[in-house]
C-alpha positions as CSV (number, residue, x, y, z in Angstrom):
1,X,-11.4,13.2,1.8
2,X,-8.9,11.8,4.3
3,X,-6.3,9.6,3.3
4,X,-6.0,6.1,5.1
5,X,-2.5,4.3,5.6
6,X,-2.8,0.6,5.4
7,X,-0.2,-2.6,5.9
8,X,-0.8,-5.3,4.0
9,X,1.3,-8.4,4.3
10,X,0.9,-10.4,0.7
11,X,2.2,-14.1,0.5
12,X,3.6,-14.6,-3.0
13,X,5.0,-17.3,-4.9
14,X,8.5,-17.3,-5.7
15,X,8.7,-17.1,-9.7
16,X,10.0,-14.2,-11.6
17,X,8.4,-10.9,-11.7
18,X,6.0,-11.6,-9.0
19,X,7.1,-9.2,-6.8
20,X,7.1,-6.3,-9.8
21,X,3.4,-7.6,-10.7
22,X,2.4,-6.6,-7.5
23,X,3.7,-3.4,-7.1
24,X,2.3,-2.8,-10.3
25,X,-1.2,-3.5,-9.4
26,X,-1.0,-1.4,-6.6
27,X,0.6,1.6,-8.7
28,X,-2.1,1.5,-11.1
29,X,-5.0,1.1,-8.5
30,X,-4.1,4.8,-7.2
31,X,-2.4,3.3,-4.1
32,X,0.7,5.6,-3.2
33,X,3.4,3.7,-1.8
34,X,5.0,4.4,1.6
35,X,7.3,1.3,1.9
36,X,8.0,-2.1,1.2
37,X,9.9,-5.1,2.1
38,X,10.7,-8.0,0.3
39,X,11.6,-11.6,1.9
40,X,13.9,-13.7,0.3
41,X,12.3,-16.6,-1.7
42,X,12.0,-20.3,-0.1
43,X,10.4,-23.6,-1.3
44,X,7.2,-22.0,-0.2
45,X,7.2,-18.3,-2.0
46,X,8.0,-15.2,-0.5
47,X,6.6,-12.6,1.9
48,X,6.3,-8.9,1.1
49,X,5.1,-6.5,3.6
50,X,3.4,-3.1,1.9
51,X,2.5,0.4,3.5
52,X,0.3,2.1,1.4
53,X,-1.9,5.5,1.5
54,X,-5.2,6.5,-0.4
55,X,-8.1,7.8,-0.5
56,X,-9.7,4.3,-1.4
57,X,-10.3,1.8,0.7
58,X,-7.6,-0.9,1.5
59,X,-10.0,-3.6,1.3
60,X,-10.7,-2.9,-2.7
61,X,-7.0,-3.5,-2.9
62,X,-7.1,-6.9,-1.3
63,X,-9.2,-7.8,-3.2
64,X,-7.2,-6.7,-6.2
65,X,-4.3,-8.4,-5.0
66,X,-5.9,-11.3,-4.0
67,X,-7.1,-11.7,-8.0
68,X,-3.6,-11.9,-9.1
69,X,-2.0,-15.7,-10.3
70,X,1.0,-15.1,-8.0
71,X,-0.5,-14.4,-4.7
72,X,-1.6,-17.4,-2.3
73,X,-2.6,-15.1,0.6
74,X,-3.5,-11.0,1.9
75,X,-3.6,-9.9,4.8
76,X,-5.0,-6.3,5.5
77,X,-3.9,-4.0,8.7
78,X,-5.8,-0.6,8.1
79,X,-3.4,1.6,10.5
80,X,-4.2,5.3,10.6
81,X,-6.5,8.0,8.6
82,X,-4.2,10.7,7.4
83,X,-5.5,14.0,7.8
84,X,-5.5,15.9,4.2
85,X,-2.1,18.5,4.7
86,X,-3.1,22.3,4.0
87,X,-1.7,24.8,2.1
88,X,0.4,25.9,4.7
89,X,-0.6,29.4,4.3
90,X,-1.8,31.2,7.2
91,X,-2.7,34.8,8.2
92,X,-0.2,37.3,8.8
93,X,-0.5,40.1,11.7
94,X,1.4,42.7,11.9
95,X,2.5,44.8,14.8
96,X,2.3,48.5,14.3
């Protein structure tokens, strides 16, 4: 299966531990993530932008996302399939 690298930009409130909750969620869905930033919080929440990569589809994990009591707002930006890496091993010829 190939991997697929998605951004998703999440619009959370600004209350403690919202940020961890939703790193969490994405953790435990199988989600591996590639990077994140964090906004600072203002009277309306914060922003955090995420770059994940899995196997599963990035909409199942805006959905997931979208469940949680701390997020207002998802939005998804699928941006590249990942082609699964090999082994690295490869034949040897020898010159005799």
């Amino acid at each position: 299966m190939t991997e697929m690298n998605n951004t998703l930009t999440i619009k959370l409130s600004g209350s403690e531990g919202a940020v961890i909750r939703a790193l969490g969620l994405i953790e435990r869905r199988g989600f591996s993530l590639v990077k994140c930033t964090v906004g600072e919080a203002d009277s309306s929440g914060r922003v955090m932008e995420v770059s994940v990569s899995s196997t599963r589809p990035g909409e199942l994990l805006k959905r997931q996302l979208e469940r949680l009591h701390d997020v207002f707002h998802v939005d998804l930006k699928p941006v590249a399939a990942v082609k699964p890496r090999t082994s690295g091993i490869r034949p040897v010829t020898r010159r005799i």
